[in-house]
C-alpha positions in Angstrom: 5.8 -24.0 14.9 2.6 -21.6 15.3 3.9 -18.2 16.8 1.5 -16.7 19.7 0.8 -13.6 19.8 -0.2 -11.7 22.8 -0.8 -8.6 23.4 -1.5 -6.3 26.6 -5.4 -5.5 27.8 -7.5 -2.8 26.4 -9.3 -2.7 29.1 -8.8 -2.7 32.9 -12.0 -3.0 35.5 -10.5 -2.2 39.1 -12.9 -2.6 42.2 -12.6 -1.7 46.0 -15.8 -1.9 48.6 -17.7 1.5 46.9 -15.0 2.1 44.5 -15.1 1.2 40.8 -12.7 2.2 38.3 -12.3 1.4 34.6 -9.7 2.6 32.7 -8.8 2.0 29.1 -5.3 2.8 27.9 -6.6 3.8 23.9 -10.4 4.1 22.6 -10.9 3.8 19.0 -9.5 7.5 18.5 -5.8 6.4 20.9 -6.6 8.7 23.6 -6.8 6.9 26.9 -10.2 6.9 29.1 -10.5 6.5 33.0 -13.7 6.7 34.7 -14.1 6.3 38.4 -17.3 6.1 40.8 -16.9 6.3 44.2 -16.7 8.0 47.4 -15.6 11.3 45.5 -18.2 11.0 43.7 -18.6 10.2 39.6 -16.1 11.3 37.1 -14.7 10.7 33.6 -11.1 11.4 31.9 -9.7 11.5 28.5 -6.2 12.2 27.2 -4.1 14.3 28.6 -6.4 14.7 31.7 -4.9 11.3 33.2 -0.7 11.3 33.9 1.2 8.1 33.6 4.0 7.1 34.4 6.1 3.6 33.9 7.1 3.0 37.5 8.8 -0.4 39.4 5.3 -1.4 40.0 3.9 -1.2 36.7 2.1 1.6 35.5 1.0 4.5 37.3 -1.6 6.2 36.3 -2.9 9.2 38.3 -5.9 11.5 37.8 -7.2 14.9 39.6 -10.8 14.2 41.5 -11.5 17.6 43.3 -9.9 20.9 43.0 -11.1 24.0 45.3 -8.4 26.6 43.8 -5.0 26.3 45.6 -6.2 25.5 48.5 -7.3 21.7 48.3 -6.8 19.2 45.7 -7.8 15.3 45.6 -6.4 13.3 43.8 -6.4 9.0 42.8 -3.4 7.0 41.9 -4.0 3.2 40.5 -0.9 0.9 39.9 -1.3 -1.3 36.6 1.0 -4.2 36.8 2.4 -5.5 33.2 0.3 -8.2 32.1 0.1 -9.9 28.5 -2.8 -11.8 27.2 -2.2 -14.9 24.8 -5.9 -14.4 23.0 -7.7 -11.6 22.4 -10.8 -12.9 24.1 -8.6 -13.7 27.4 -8.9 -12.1 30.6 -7.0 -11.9 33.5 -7.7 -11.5 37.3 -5.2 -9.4 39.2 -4.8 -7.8 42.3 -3.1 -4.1 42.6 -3.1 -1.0 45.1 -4.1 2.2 44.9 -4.1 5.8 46.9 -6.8 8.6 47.7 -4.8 11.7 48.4 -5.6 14.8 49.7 -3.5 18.2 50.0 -4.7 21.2 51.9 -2.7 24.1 51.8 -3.0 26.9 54.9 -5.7 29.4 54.3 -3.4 32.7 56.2 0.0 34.0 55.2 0.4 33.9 59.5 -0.2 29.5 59.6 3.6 28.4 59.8 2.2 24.4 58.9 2.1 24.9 54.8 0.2 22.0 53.0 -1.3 18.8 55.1 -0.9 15.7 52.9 -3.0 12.9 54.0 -3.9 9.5 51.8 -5.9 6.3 51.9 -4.0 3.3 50.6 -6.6 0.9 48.6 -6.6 -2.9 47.4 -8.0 -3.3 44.1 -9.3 -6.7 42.5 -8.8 -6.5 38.9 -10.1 -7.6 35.7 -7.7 -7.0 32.5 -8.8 -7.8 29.3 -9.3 -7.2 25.6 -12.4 -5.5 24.0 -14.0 -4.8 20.4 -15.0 -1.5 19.3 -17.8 -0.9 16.7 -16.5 1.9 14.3 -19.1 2.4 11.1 -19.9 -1.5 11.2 -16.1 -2.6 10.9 -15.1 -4.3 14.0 -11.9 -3.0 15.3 -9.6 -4.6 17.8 -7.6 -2.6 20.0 
């Protein structure tokens, strides 16, 4: 008997209409990358910059898009559901969901309302799979 082992993606590729979002959970260095181009416009993450969170849907993985002090603050939250792949040149399609959120707080002491919380709800298609990194001419499989 040959065992199998699988392992999960290195890398996830998430798209919706203008939205694309790549995330990888550990570069060659560990730290975890997320980079998202959109309709709030072109960012990258490393580290301790993106929160996760092991939730009932998978993982959660949240970043901050836009800050304006205390005042407004948008933020993106992707679900990542658990997914294994046999080979390490498998991938896997996937479908998940998503939220745009965005918080305003009142600008006077006299506004009795306090923050506004609106979101967008998004449907990602995925693509999980495994990559190769280059480090010093060594191939290195994460």
């Amino acid at each position: 008997m040959v065992a199998v082992q699988s392992a999960g993606p290195t890398l996830f590729e998430l798209t919706h209409e203008d939205t694309k979002i790549v995330y990888a959970p550990g570069a060659l260095d560990g730290s975890a990358e997320l980079h998202y181009d959109g309709p709030m416009g072109r960012y990258s993450f490393a580290g301790d910059e993106i929160q996760t969170h092991n939730s009932a849907r998978g993982l959660e993985i949240s970043v901050t898009l836009d800050r304006v002090s205390h005042l407004r603050t948008f933020t993106l939250t992707v679900f990542l559901p658990d997914l294994e792949l046999e080979d390490c040149r498998d991938e896997l399609s996937f479908r998940t969901v998503g939220i745009h959120a965005s918080r305003r707080r009142a600008m006077t002491a006299s506004a009795r309302v306090g923050a506004t919380l609106t979101s967008e709800p998004l449907e990602f298609e995925g693509l999980a799979r495994n990559i190769e990194y280059q480090a010093s001419g060594a191939t290195v499989l994460l």
